[in-house]
Structures are given as structure tokens and as C-alpha cells.
C-alpha positions in Angstrom: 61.2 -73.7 18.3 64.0 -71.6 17.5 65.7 -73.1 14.2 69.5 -73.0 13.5 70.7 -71.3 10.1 73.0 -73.9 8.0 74.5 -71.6 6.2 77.5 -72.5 3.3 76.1 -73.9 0.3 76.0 -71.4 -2.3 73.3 -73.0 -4.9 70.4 -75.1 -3.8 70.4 -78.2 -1.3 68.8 -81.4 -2.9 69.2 -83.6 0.0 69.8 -84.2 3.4 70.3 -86.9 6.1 71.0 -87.8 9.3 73.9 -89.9 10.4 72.4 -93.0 12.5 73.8 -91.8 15.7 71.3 -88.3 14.8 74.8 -86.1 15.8 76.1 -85.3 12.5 74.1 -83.9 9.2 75.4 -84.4 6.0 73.9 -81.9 3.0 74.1 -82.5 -0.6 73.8 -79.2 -3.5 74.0 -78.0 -6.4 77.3 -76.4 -5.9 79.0 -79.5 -6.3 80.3 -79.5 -2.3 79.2 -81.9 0.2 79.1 -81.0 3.9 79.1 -82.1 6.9 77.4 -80.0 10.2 77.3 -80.7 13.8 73.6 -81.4 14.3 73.7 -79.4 17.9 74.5 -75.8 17.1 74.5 -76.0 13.4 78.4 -75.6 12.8 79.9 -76.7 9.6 82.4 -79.1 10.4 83.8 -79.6 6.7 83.2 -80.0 2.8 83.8 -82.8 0.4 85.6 -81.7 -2.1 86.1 -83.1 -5.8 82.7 -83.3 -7.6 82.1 -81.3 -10.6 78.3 -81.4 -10.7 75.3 -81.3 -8.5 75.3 -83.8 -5.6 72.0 -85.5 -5.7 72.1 -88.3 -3.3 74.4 -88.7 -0.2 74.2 -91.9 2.4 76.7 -92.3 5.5 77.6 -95.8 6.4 76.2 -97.0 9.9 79.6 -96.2 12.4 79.8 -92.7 10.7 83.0 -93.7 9.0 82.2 -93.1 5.6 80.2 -91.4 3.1 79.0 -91.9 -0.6 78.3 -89.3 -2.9 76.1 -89.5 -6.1 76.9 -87.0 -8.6 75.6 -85.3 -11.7 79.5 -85.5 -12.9 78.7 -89.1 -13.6 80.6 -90.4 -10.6 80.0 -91.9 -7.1 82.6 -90.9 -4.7 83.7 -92.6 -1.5 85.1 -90.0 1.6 86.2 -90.7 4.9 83.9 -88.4 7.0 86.5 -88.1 9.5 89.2 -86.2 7.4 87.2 -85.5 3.8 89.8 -87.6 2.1 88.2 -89.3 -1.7 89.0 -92.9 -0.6 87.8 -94.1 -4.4 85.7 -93.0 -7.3 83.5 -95.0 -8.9 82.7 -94.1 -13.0 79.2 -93.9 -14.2 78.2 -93.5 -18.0 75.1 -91.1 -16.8 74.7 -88.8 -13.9 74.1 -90.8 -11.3 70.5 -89.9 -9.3 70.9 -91.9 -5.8 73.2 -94.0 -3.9 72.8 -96.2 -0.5 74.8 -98.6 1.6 73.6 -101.8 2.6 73.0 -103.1 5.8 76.6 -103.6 7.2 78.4 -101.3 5.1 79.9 -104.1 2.6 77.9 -103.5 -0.4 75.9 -100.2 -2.1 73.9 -99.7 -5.1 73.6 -96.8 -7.2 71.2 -95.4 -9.8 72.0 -93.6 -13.0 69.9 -92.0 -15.5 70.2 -92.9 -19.2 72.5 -90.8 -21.2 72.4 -90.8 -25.1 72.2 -94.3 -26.4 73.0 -95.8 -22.9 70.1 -96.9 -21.1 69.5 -95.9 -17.2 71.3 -98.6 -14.9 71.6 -99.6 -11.2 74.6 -101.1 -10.1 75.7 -103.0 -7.1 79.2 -102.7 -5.1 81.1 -104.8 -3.1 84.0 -103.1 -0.6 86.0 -106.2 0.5 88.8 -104.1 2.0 89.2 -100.5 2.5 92.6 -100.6 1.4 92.2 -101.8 -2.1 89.0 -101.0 -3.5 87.4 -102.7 -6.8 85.7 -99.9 -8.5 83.6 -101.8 -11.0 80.2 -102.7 -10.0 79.7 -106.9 -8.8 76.3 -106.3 -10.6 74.7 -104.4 -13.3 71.1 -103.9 -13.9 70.0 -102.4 -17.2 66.6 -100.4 -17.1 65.3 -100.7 -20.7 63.0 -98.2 -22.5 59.2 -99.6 -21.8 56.9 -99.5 -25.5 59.3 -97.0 -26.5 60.0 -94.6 -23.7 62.4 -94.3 -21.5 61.7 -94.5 -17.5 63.9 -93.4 -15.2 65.1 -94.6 -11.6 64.7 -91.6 -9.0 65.3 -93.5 -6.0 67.6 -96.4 -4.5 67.2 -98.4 -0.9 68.0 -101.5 0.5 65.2 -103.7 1.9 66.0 -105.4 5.5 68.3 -107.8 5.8 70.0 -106.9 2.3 67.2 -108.8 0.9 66.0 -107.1 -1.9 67.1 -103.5 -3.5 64.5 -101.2 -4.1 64.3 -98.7 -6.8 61.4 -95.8 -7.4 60.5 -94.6 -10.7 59.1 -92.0 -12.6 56.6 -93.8 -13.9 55.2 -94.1 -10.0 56.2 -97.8 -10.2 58.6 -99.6 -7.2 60.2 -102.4 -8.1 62.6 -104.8 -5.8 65.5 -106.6 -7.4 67.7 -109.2 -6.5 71.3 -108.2 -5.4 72.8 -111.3 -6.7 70.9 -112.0 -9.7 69.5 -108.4 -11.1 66.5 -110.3 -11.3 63.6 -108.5 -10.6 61.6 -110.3 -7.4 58.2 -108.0 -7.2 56.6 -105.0 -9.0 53.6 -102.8 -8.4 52.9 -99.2 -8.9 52.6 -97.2 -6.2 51.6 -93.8 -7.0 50.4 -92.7 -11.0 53.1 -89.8 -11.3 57.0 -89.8 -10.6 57.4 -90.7 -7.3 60.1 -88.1 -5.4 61.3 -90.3 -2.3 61.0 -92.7 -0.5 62.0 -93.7 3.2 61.9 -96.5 5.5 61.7 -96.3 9.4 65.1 -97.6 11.0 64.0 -101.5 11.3 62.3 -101.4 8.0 59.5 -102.2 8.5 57.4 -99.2 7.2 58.3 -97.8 3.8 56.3 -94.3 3.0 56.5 -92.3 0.0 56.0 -89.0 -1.9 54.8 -88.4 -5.3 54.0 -86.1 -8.1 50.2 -86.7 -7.7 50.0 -84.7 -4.5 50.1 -88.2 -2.3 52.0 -89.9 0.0 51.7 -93.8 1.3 52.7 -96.0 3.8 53.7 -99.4 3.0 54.2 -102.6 5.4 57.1 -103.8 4.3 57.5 -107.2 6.1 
């Protein structure tokens, strides 16, 4: 298998994805610029530009439309894929570790690490219309210190059918909150280190995961 060379970024890449269609790949880096690659030959078809920190999380809506950026520059940042134009920016206290569009591309959630006396938060977004976007969050979640230490989110998805939004830890705990309420619905720790990612399959209906203490699991998650 002969590889193609995506070749741009000029620090390290901290994620990747897919658009649904599998035609496009998006890249997130340190070096603050987004891009976008034609998943055939490898060509860069354009940058993101805006950010001034490291990208950590990217998601592209389901028609390919539009794409969120999480930053270390303590914003989230909404493009149009099409023409790299920022349709909004959405303020964070804390760098913000991961962002992801609900099913349906009305609603995403975001994850931010705790910064000085602010606590870690996730936060929940409503886009109503393109045109006129509300930039403050519909729903704030605090993440408070547990006996004394702080634990921080390194992971954001939404569970099917926008039940449920589920956040990874740290701590190697998962825990699935309600979008409407903040409240959280279930909790169990899946791994005993910080768990890196996690990924469902396209229905979600399998969730697997990759930790810090050299394992990964699979999860039903009907």
C-alpha cells in the first residue's frame, strides 16, 4: 500500500477526521491552522485561518458544510468548509480540549479545561439560523474538583439520537450527561489511567476506547 504524503502543517498534527462522505480530511495542529485535503491524492485543498493556539479537536457537520474548531486560544470557531470563511467564534474561559456536532447539525458541545480559579466546563450550543448565530452556550456544565483535585475532560461525543453527551476523563472515568438538564444520567470508569479517545462506529452502537494503561475496550452502547 503506497501511502500519500500530507504535507503543510508545520508543527505537530493532534487530530484528524474523516468527513461522512470519506472524500474530504480535515487535520488539526499545533501550528494553529486547520486544513482541509482531498482524501484521493492527498492535495491540500485549503487552511482555516484565525486561531492563535494549537487546534486540538475538529468535527465536520454531516453535509460537509461546516466545520468546528477547538482551540488552545480559548475559542471554538465556526468555518464554512466550502470558502474557509469564520462564520462565528464562540469564547471559552479555558482552552478548549474537544468539540462535536450533534446528530443533525443543530446543536454541539464543547469541553474546556479549567484555567486558574475557573473550573473545567462543557458546554452545549444551539444554531437556530446560520444567519444570526447566539454565541453563548444554551447549557453549561461545571466539572468540579473531586476530594480536592481537579479532573479534566479529554473527550466529547454525542450518544445516538442526541440522547446523551458523553465526556472522557483523565481520571479513566466516562460519564453521559443530559443535554437539557446537565444532569448527569450514568457513570462508570472505564479504564484506571486518562483515557486518550474515544470513537463510536457510524450507527452508534459500538463505542471503543484508548487509554493510558496500555488498553483499549469496546463498549455496546445500546
Amino acid at each position: 500500500m503506497k501511502p500519500y504524503l500530507l504535507q503543510g502543517h508545520e508543527r505537530p498534527i493532534t487530530s484528524i477526521q474523516f468527513n461522512y462522505d470519506g472524500d474530504l480530511l480535515f487535520t488539526a495542529s499545533k501550528d494553529h491552522v486547520p486544513s482541509v485535503w482531498r482524501a484521493d491524492d492527498g492535495d491540500r485543498l485549503g487552511t482555516f485561518n484565525g486561531h492563535k493556539g494549537t487546534i486540538w479537536d475538529l468535527d465536520c457537520d454531516r453535509m460537509s458544510r461546516y466545520l468546528l474548531t477547538a482551540s488552545a486560544d480559548a475559542t471554538v470557531r465556526l468555518w464554512k468548509v466550502e470558502t474557509g470563511e469564520c462564520v462565528a467564534t464562540f469564547p471559552h474561559i479555558g482552552p478548549v480540549r474537544g468539540v462535536a456536532w450533534a446528530t443533525g447539525s443543530r446543536q454541539f458541545a464543547t469541553i474546556s479545561d479549567p484555567f486558574m480559579e475557573h473550573n473545567g466546563k462543557i458546554r452545549i450550543y444551539e444554531i437556530e439560523n446560520i444567519d444570526d448565530i447566539d454565541t453563548e452556550p444554551k447549557l453549561e456544565i461545571e466539572l468540579p474538583k473531586i476530594m480536592g483535585k481537579r479532573v479534566n475532560p479529554t473527550g466529547v461525543h454525542w450518544t445516538a439520537l442526541n440522547e446523551a453527551v458523553l465526556v472522557s476523563f483523565d481520571n479513566g472515568v466516562i460519564k453521559l450527561y443530559d443535554p437539557q438538564t446537565g444532569d448527569v444520567q450514568e457513570e462508570f470508569r472505564a479504564h484506571e489511567k486518562k483515557i486518550n479517545r474515544c470513537r463510536f462506529n457510524r450507527d452508534k452502537t459500538l463505542l471503543i476506547t484508548s487509554s493510558a494503561d496500555f488498553t483499549s475496550k469496546l463498549f455496546d452502547a445500546v
